[in-house]
Phi, psi and omega in degrees: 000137169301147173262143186285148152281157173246131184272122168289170158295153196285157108003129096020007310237094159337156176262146180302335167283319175279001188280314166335272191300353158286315176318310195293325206256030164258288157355316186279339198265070151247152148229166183248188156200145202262014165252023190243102156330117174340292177334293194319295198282358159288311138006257178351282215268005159249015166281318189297309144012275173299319165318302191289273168334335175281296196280350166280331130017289192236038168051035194234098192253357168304289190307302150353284179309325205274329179284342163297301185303338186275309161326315186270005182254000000 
């Protein structure tokens, strides 16, 4: 015999502004360090590129947003 699912209760749905401003500040959390070679980090930033174009892709436009915003920040 199967275990019955259990369902939670739904979740809330965020107003599209605060949903923004969390995404941004998930986002805001880059350093740099400066004994780290450029080079790594232009590296860095066409892996995010890339990344982000895979997850915009696949419709996943939270994650999407977010490797973006961390690239131009």
């Amino acid at each position: 015999m199967s275990n019955p699912v259990v369902l939670s209760e739904p979740q809330p749905v965020a107003k599209p502004d605060d949903r923004i401003k969390a995404l941004v500040k998930k986002a805001e959390d880059v350093t740099t360090d400066d004994s780290i070679p450029i080079k790594r980090y232009w590296h860095s930033g066409r892996e995010l590129l890339r990344m982000a174009n895979v997850y915009l892709d696949e419709k996943n436009f939270e994650r999407s947003f977010i490797l973006y915003m961390k690239y131009i920040m």
